[in-house]
TITI-689410 format. One record per atom (N, C-alpha, C, O): x, y negated, z. Coordinates in steps of 0.02 Angstrom, whole numbers, plus 50000, padded with zeros to 5 digits. Layout:
// residues N
XYZ ...
This chain:
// residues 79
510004924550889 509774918750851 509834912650895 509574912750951 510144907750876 510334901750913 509704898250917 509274901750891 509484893350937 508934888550975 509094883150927 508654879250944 509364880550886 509334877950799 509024879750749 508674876850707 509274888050763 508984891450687 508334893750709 507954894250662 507994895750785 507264896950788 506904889350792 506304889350780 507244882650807 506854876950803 506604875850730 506024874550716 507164876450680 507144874950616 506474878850587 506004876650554 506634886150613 506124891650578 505384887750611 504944885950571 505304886650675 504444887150703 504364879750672 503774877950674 504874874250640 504584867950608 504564868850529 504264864550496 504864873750498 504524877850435 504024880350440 503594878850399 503924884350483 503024888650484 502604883050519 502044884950536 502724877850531 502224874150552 502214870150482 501644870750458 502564866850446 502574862750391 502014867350337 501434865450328 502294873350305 502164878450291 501064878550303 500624876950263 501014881050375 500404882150379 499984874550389 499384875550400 500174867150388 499984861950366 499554861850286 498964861450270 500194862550249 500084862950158 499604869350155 499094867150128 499544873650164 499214878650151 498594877350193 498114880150169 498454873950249 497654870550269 497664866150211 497334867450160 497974861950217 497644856050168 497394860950088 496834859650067 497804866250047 497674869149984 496964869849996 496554867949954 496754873050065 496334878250076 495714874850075 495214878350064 495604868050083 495074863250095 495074858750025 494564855450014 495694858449970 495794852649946 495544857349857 495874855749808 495294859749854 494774862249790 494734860549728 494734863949677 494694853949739 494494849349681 494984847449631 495564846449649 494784846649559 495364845649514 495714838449536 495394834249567 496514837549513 496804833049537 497044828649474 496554830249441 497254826249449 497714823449410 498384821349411 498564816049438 498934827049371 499674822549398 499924821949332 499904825149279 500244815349357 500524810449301 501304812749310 501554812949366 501574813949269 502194811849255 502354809749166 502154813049118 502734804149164 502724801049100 503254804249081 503254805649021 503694805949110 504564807849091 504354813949041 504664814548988 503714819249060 504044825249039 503314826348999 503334829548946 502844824449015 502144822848959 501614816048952 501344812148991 501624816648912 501124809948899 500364809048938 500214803448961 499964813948943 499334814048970 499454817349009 499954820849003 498914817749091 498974819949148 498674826049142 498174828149112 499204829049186 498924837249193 498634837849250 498764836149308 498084841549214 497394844449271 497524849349302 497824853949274 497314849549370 497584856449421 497024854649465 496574850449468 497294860949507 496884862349593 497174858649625 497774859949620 497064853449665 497544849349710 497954852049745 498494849449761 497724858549764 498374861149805 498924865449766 499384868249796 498834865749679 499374867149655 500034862249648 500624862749631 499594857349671 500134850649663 500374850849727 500974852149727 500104850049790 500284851049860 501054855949867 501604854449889 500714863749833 501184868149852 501884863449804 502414861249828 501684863149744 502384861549701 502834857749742 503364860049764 502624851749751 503044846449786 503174848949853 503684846649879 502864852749883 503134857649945 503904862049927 504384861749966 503934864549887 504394869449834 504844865749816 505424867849818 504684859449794 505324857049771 505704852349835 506304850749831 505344850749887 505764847749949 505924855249982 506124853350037 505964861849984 506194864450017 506714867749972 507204870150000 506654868349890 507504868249878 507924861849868 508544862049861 507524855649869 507984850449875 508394852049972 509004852049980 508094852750006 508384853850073 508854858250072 509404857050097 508684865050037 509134872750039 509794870449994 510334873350003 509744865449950 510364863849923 510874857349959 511484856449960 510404854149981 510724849350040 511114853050084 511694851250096 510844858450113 511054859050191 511494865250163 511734869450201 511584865350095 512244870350097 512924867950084 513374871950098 513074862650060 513584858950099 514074861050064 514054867150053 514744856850030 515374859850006 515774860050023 516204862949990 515994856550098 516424855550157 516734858650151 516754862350102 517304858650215 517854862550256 517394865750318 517154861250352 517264870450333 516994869050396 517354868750454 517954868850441 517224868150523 517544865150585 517994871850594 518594870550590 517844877950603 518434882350640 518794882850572 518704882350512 519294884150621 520044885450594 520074892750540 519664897350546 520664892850486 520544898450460 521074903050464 521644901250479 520894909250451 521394913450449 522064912950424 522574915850441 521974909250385 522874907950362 523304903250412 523904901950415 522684901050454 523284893950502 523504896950551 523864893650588 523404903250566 523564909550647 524214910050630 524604913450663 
């Protein structure tokens, strides 16, 4: 395992066990608005909202960082 892919991993499990303190303390009902997709605000646990928007920046990232490139080495057909 390269020293990229364990930096990346120990700043996921740190991001990771952040959101999940804050769920763990944050109890109380929340209110989230979005107008696009309902009219009145939906009631939750604050940290159902925490995790969501957690979820959706880590497949907004997983689809970022997969990339449609060329990548750098050379391929088998150029030998």
């Amino acid at each position: 395992m390269s020293f990229k892919v364990l930096l990346k991993l120990i700043v996921f499990l740190v991001v990771l066990f952040v959101f999940l303190y804050i769920g763990a303390y944050n109890k109380q009902t929340a209110d989230f608005n979005f107008p696009i997709l309902q009219d009145k605000p939906y009631k939750t646990d604050a940290w159902e909202i925490y995790f969501g928007m957690f979820a959706v920046g880590v497949f907004a990232g997983a689809i970022l960082m997969l990339g449609g490139g060329k990548g750098r080495g050379a391929s088998k057909s150029d030998k």
